[in-house]
C-alpha positions in Angstrom: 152.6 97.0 58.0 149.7 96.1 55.8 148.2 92.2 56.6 148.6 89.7 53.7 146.3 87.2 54.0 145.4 84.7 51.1 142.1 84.0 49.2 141.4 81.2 50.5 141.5 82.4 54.4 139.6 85.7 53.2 136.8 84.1 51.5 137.0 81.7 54.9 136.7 84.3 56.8 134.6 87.5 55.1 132.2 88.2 57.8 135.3 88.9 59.9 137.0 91.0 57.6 133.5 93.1 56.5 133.5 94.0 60.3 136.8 94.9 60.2 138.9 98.3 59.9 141.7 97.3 59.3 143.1 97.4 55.9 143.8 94.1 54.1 146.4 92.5 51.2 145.1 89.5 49.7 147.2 87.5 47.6 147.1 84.7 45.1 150.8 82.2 45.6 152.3 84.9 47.4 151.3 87.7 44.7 149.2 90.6 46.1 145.9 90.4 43.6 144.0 93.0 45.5 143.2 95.0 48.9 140.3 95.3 50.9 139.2 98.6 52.4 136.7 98.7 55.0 134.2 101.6 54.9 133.4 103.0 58.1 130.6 102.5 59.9 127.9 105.6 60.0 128.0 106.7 63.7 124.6 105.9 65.3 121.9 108.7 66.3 123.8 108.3 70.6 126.9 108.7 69.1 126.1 112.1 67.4 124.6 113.5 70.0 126.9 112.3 72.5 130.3 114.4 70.4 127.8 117.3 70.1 127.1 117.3 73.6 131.0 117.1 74.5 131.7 119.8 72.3 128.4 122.1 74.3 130.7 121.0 77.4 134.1 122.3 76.3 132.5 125.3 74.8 131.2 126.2 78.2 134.6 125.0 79.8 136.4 127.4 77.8 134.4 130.4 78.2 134.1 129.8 82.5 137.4 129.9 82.0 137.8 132.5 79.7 140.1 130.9 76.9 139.4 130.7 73.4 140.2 127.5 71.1 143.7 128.4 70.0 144.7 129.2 73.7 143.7 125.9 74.8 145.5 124.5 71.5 148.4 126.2 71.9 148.9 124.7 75.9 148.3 120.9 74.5 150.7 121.7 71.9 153.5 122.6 74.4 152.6 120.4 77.0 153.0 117.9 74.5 156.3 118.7 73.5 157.1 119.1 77.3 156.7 114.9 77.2 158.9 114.0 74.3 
């Protein structure tokens, strides 16, 4: 469900809602006049080279194992199911 809040509280309050991500209704009386949609943040420099140094360690995972992506894909998948 989508957060209503009202102009008043969201001009209050911007520098809470610009660091935000979640999605916002803001209304006028009860009326819904607008939404605010965070942009997402650029991930920093460590964060880059932290996901490409995960995906360098599942790579090599996968091959001293000797499984290719849609093998490991496929056992999540039916593990998952296994749960529900």
């Amino acid at each position: 469900m989508l957060e209503k809040i009202g102009m008043g509280e969201f001009r209050d309050h911007l520098a809470k809602y610009l660091t935000s991500t979640t999605p916002i209704a803001v209304t006028c009386q009860g009326q819904t006049v607008g939404y605010f949609l965070p942009a997402r943040p650029e991930p920093s420099e460590a964060e880059i080279d932290g996901l490409k140094r995960a995906a360098e360690r599942l790579d090599a995972l996968l091959r001293e194992q000797g499984l290719s992506e849609d093998a490991l894909v496929r056992e999540f998948r039916q593990l998952r199911e296994g749960e529900r």
